[in-house]
ZAMARGU-4260 file (C-alpha; in steps of 0.2 Angstrom, whole numbers, plus 5000, padded with zeros to 4 digits):
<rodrens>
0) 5203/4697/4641 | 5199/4694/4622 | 5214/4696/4612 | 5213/4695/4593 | 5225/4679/4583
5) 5236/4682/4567 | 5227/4670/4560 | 5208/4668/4555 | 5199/4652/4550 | 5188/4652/4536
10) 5173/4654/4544 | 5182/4669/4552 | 5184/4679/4536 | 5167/4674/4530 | 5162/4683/4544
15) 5171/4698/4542 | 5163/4700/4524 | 5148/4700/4529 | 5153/4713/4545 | 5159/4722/4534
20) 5142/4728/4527 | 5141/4742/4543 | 5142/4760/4540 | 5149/4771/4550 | 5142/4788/4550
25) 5151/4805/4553 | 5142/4821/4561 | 5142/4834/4574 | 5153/4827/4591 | 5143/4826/4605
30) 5154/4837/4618 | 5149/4826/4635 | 5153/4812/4626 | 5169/4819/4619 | 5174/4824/4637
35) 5173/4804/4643 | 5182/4801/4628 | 5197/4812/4631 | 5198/4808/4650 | 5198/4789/4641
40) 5213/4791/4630 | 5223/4801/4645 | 5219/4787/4657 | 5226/4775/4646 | 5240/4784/4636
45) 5232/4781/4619 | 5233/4795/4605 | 5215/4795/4596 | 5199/4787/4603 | 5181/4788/4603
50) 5163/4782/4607 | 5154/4771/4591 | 5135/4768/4594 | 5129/4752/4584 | 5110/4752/4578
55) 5107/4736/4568 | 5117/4740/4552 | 5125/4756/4556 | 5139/4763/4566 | 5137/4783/4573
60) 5153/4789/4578 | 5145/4803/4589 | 5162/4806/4598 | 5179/4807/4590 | 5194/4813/4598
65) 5212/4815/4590 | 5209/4810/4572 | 5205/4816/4555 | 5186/4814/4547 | 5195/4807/4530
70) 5203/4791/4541 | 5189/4785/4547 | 5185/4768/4537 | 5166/4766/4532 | 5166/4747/4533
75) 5174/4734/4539 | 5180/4745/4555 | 5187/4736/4572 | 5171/4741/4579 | 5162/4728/4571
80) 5172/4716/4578 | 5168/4722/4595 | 5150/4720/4591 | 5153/4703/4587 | 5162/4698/4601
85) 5153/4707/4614 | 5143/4693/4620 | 5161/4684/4622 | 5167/4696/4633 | 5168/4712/4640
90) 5185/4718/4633 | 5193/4718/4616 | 5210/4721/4612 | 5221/4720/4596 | 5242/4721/4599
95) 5248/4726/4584 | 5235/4726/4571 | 5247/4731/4557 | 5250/4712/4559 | 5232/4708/4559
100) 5223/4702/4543 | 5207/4708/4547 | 5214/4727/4554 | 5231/4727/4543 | 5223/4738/4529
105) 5212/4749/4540 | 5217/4767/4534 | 5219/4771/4553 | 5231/4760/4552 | 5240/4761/4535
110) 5238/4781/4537 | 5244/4791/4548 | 5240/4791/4564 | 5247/4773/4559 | 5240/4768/4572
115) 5245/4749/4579 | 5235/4746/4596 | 5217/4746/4599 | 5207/4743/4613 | 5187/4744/4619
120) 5177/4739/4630 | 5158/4736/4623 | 5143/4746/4631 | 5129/4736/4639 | 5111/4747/4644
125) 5102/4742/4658 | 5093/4732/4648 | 5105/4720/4641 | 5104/4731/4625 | 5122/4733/4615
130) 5123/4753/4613 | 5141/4751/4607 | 5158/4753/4612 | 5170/4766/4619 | 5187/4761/4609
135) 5207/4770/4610 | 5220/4766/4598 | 5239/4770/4601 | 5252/4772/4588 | 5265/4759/4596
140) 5261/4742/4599 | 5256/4737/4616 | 5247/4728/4628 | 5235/4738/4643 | 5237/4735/4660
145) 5225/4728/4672 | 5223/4746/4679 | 5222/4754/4664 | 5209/4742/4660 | 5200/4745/4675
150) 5200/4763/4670 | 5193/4759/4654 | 5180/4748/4660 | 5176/4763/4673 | 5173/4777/4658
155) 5161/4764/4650 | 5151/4764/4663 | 5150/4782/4661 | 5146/4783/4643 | 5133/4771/4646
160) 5124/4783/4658 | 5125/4797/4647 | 5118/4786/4630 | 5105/4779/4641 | 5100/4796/4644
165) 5100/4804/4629 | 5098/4792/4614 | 5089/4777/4620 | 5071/4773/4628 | 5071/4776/4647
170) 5059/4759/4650 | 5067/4747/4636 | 5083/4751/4633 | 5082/4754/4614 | 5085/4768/4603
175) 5072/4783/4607 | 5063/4793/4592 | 5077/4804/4588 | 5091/4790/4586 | 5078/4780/4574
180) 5075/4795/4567 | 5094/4800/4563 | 5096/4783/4557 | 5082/4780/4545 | 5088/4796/4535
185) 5105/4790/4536 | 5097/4774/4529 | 5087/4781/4517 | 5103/4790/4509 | 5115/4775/4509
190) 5104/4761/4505 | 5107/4750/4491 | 5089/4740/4493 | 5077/4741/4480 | 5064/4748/4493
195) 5059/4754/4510 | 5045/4752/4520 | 5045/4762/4538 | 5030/4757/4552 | 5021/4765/4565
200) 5016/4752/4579 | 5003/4759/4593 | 4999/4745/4605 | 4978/4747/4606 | 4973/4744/4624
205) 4989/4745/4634 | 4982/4760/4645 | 4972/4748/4650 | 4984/4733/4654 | 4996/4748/4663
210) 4979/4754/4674 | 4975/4736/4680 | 4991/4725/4681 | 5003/4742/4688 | 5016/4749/4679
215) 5029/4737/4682 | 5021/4724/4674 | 5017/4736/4659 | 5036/4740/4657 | 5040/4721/4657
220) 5027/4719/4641 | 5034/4734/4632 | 5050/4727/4634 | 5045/4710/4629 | 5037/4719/4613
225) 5052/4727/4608 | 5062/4711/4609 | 5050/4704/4600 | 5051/4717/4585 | 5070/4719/4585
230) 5070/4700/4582 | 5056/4699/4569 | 5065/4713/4558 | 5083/4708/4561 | 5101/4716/4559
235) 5098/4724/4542 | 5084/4733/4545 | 5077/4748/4560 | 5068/4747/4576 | 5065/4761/4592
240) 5055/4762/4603 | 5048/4780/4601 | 5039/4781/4621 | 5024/4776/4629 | 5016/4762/4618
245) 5023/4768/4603 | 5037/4758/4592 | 5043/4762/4575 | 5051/4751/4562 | 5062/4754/4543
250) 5061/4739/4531 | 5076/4740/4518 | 5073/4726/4503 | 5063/4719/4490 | 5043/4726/4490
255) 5037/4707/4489 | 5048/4702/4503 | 5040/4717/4515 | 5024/4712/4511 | 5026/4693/4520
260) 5035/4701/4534 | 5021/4715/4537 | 5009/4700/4539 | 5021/4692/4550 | 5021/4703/4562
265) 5003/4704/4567 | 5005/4687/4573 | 5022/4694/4583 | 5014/4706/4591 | 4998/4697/4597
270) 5004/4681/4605 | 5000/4680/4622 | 5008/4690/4635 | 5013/4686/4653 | 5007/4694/4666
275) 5001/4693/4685 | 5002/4677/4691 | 5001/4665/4679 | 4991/4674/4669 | 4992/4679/4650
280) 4985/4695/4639 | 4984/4697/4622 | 4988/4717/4614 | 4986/4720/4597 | 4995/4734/4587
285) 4987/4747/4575 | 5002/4747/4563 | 5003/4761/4551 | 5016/4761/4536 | 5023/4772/4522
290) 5034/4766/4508 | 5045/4772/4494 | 5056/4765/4480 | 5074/4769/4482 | 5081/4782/4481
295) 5070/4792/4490 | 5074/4811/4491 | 5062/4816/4508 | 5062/4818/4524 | 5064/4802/4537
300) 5052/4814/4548 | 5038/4813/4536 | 5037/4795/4533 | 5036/4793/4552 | 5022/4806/4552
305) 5015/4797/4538 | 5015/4781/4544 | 5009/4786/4563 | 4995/4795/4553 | 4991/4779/4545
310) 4990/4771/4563 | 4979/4782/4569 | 4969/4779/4558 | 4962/4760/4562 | 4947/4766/4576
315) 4939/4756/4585 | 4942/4739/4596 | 4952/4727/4588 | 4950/4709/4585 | 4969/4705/4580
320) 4984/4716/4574 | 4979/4727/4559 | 4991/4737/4545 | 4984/4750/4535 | 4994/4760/4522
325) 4996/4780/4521 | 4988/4783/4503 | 4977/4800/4497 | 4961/4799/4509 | 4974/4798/4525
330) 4986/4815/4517 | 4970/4823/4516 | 4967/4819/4536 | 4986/4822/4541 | 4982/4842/4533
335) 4965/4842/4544 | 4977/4837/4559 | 4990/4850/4556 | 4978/4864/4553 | 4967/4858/4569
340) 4985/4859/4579 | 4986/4877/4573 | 4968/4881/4576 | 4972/4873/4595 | 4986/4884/4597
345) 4974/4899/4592 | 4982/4902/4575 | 4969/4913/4568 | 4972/4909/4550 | 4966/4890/4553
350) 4950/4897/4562 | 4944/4895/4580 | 4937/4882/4590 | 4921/4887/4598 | 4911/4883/4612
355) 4892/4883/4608 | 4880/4877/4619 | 4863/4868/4618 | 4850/4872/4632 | 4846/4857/4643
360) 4824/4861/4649 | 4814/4858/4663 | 4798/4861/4651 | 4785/4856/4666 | 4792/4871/4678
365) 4794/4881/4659 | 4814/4883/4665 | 4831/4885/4658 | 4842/4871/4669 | 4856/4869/4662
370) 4868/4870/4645 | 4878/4859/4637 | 4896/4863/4629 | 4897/4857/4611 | 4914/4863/4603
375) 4913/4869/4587 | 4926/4871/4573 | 4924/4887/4562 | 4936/4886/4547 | 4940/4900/4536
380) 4939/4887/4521 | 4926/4873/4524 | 4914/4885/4536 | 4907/4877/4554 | 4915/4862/4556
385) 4904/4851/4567 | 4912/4837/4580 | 4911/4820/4573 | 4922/4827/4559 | 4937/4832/4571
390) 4934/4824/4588 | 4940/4807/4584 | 4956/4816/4574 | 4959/4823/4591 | 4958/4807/4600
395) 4969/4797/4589 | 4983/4809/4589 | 4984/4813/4608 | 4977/4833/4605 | 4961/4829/4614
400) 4966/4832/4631 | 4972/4850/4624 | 4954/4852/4615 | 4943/4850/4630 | 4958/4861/4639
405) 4953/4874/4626 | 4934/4870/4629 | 4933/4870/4649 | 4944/4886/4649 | 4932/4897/4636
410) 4915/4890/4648 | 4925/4896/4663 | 4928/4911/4654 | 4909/4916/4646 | 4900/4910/4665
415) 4912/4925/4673 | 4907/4936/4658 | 4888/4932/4661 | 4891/4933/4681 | 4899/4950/4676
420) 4882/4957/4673 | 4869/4950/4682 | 4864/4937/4672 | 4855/4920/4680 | 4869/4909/4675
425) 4863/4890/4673 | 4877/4873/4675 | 4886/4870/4660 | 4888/4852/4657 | 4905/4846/4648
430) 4911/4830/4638 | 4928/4825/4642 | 4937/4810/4633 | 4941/4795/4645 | 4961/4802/4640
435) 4958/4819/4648 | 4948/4811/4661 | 4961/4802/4668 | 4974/4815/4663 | 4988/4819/4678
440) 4986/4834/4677 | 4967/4841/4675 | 4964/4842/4694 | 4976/4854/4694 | 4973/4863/4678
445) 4953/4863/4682 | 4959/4869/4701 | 4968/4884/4692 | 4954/4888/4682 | 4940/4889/4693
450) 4954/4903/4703 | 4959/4912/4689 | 4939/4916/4683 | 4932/4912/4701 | 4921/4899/4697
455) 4912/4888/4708 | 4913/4869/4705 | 4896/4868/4707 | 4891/4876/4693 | 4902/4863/4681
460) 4895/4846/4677 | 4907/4833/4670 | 4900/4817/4659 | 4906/4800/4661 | 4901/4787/4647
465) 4895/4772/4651 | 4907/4763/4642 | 4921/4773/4652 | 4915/4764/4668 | 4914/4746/4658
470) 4930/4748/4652 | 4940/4756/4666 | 4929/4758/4681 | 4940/4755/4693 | 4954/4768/4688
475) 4940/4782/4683 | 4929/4781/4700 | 4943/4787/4711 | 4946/4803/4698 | 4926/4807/4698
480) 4929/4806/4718 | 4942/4821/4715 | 4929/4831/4703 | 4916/4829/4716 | 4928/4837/4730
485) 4931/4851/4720 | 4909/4854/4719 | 4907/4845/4701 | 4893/4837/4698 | 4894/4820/4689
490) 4884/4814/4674 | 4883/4797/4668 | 4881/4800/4649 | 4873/4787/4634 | 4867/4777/4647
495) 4860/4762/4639 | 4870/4761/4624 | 4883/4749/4634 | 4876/4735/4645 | 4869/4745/4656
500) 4879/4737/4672 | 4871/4741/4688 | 4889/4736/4697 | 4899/4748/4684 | 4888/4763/4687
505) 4886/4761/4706 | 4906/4760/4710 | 4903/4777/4712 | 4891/4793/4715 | 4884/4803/4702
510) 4871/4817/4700 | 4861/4813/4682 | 4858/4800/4671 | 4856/4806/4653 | 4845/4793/4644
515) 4854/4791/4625 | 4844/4798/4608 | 4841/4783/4605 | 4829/4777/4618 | 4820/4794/4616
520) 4818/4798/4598 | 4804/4789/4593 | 4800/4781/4608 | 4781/4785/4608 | 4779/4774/4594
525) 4788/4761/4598 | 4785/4748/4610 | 4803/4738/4612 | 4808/4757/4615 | 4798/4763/4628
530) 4801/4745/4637 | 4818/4749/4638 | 4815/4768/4643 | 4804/4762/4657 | 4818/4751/4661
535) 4833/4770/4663 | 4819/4777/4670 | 4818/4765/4684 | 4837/4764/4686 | 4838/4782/4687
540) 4825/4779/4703 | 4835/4767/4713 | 4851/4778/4710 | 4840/4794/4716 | 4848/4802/4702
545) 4840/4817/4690 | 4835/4811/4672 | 4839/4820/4658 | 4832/4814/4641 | 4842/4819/4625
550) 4838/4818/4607 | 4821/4825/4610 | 4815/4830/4594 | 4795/4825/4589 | 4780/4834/4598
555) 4772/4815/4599 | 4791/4809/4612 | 4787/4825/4622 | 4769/4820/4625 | 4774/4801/4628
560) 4787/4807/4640 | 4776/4819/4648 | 4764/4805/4653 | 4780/4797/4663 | 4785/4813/4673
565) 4801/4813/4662 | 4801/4833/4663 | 4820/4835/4660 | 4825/4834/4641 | 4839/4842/4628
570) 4837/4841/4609 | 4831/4850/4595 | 4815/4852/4597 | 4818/4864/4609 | 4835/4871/4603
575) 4850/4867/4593 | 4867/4871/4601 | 4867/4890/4602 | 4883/4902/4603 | 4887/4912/4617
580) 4880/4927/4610 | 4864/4920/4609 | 4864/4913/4627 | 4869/4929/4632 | 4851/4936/4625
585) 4844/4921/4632 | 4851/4925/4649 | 4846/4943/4647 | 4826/4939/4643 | 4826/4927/4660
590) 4834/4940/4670 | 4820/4951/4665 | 4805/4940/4669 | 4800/4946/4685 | 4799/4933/4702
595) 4779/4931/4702 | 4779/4929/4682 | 4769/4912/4676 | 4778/4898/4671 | 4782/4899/4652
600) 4773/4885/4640 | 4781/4873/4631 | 4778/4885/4617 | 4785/4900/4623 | 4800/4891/4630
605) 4804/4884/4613 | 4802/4902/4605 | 4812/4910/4618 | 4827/4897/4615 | 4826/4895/4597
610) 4823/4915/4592 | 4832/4924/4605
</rodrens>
């Protein structure tokens, strides 16, 4: 038991002056919290108590029971001394605190309730994390007893259970997204610094580390991260962990002093990790920021979004840690993400995202054998908006999975309307992103589909990069096993643009290989081309797999590929993606041709796909 002298050392009071720079905040009670609380103050006798949360400089009274908002002290409050002491002991008790230099001027105490007693017991998460203290106080002077203590100590344990669940991360024990949140506008409001800086950390590449080393050892390097960052921004400043791989940070001080800690922290966050036996990984963060001069008048919400729109913004692999500022070019792309959300959600004044599809050929038979789907956005402001200019907004901000969702379900939905009326419907082939690949849930959302418009798998085709198989083959392979149970058919798509690894694409079976533009578009004049087509086309051979040449757009490619028996191809010469209206016409002149009708020429078939 920790009970508090008359007397403090010099040091002591030092001590207290710089405690005394927490604020406690004030709003709404929690009412499940305020329930624990009051059973607290029965079980013990006391007359007021409450539950205080601590996050770095702040104090969140989110319970308060038997005592008037004006008495509340906003610094210098017992609580800080609990925090103080907390790693001392478990139990913190002041006799009569009228007599205590530190607590003797508390208004709780020099106010009515004039209260003389206090007591609290601090509260420890799961991991190791201070989340605060559940504290009575009682008008006479007193001492608890060891049952009452007990007691105490008992209602703690609950608090804790209910803070864990509600205000802080599940997997590291710190404050979740809405806590930082609340905190960083309280900040923003009270702050006395000259500036502020809030960051957006994404760990790039933890998927990965999750899928190969578990998720255990995943939850020991996200916990490692966020020690890490709580200690590189320290007491005076903010730090949660918002979920997933995802951490967020507020920066109260001097603009120069942020700058050096910024670069700082690319160093914290790639030094090596353990993991495995023995082993060590590096991860480096995609760290977007925000900052303002203070005051600042908005919202704590947007400067998150802004800095997470920041982060989202760093593509590709990186080589170490990488900050990148919000600034005009990046508002521009967090307005294009909001109005893709809406067009997602099939708001109708953001536009509509579009399924068009670009006819796949078999121009030696003279046959339609296939489609692929290639979404489009049409906008009501900046017209047909074409992939490249969305897809990777989608990806970076985790709306992709909803996308080719949106996609799958309007193919499903035009191959039961061309069913509907006899049309000779071809497979439809469809890109989906390695996220919504490996999704938990798209087994069971294609299974629902294919029911509700009763499709047969068969007649979907799903495309699997060839960097997807470098980069997680091992993860991916079982998921293709479960498309290819449902009748999919697999496609290993951009072959040849990795390092074309015979052990990555034979981990598991697959239907096509599609040969990338690039080793078709001007491979008939081109030697170090055609070398390496002959070398696909001999791949495609040993895997007994179909060949699908994309990108074909010169007369001189066809001929060359023609020469090879390379029959099956996709590009523009032939046809650019069409809409579904125009497959429907299509659809409707092949149904027509009649069974013993010749085989159309090269020429008709690029009329028929180009006019109809």
């Amino acid at each position: 038991m920790l009970t508090s002298e008359l007397q403090e050392p010099e040091a002591e009071q030092r001590r207290l002056a710089e405690l005394s720079r927490y604020a406690i905040t004030l709003d709404a009670s929690d009412p499940k919290l305020d329930l624990i609380t009051e059973l607290a103050i029965k079980s013990v006798g006391a007359d007021i108590g409450g539950i205080s949360i601590v996050y770095q400089s702040q104090i969140w009274l989110p319970s308060r029971v038997g005592m008037d908002v004006r008495h509340v002290p906003r610094a210098g409050s017992f609580c800080t001394w609990v925090v103080g002491k907390a790693s001392e002991a478990d139990f913190f008790e002041v006799r009569d605190a009228s007599q205590d230099r530190r607590f003797r001027n508390n208004p709780l105490v020099t106010y009515p309730p004039h209260c003389r007693h206090y007591a609290a017991v601090p509260l420890h998460g799961a991991r190791g994390y201070l989340l605060g203290t559940l504290w009575v106080m009682s008008k006479p002077v007193r001492r608890l007893e060891p049952e009452q203590v007990m007691m105490l100590r008992g209602m703690a344990r609950l608090v804790v259970d209910t803070l864990e669940l509600r205000y802080c991360d599940e997997v590291t024990g710190m404050s979740n997204r809405n806590v930082f949140v609340h905190h960083l506008q309280l900040g923003l409001e009270q702050t006395t610094m000259p500036h502020v800086v809030v960051g957006f950390v994404d760990l790039a590449d933890f998927r990965r580390l999750n899928d190969v080393f578990g998720r255990a050892q995943g939850d020991l390097v996200l916990r490692e991260i966020g020690q890490r960052l709580a200690g590189w921004a320290g007491p005076e400043n903010l730090v949660g962990h918002l979920g997933g791989d995802q951490f967020a940070f507020a920066l109260f001080g001097e603009r120069d002093e942020h700058a050096l800690l910024l670069e700082q922290l690319k160093d914290v966050i790639s030094r090596p990790l353990a993991v495995g036996r023995g082993s060590t990984h590096v991860l480096h963060g995609r760290i977007g920021i925000d900052h303002h001069d203070s005051p600042y008048g908005g919202s704590a919400v947007a400067l998150l979004d802004a800095a997470d729109t920041a982060a989202s913004s760093i593509g590709g692999p990186l080589q170490r840690s990488t900050v990148k500022e919000y600034g005009a070019e990046l508002l521009a792309r967090s307005h294009m993400v909001f109005e893709l959300q809406a067009a997602l959600d099939r708001e109708p004044q953001h536009g509509a995202l579009i399924a068009h599809y670009q006819p796949q050929v078999d121009y030696a038979r003279g046959t339609l054998i296939g489609l692929e789907a290639l979404v489009r956005w049409q906008h009501p402001v900046r017209g047909m908006v074409f992939p490249n200019s969305f897809i990777p907004l989608a990806e970076s901000t985790d709306k992709i999975y909803q996308l080719d969702m949106l996609v799958l379900e309007q193919v499903c939905r035009d191959m039961r309307a061309w069913l509907d009326v006899g049309l000779p419907v071809v497979p439809v082939s469809l890109n989906f992103s390695r996220r919504s690949l490996l999704h938990p849930q798209v087994i069971g959302d294609l299974q629902a589909l294919l029911a509700r418009y009763a499709i047969d798998g068969s007649m979907l085709e799903f495309e699997v990069t060839e960097s997807q198989l470098l980069e997680t083959g091992e993860v991916v392979a079982p998921r293709v096993a479960q498309f290819r149970a449902l009748g999919a058919r697999i496609a290993v798509d951009d072959f040849g643009t990795g390092y074309s690894n015979l052990d990555a694409i034979s981990s598991f079976p697959f239907d096509r290989l599609k040969v990338d533009r690039q080793f078709v578009h001007g491979v008939a004049d081109s030697d170090k081309v055609a070398g390496l087509f002959h070398l696909i086309q001999g791949i495609a051979e040993l895997f007994k797999a179909e060949l699908l040449c994309e990108g074909l757009e010169e007369e001189a490619d066809l001929a060359w590929l023609a020469q090879r028996g390379a029959d099956r191809v996709q590009g523009w010469y032939f046809s650019a993606a069409r809409t579904p209206e125009a497959i429907v016409r299509i659809l409707t002149v092949l149904r027509e041709r009649t069974p013993d009708a010749p085989a159309l020429t090269v020429q008709q078939l690029r009329l028929l796909l180009q006019r109809a």
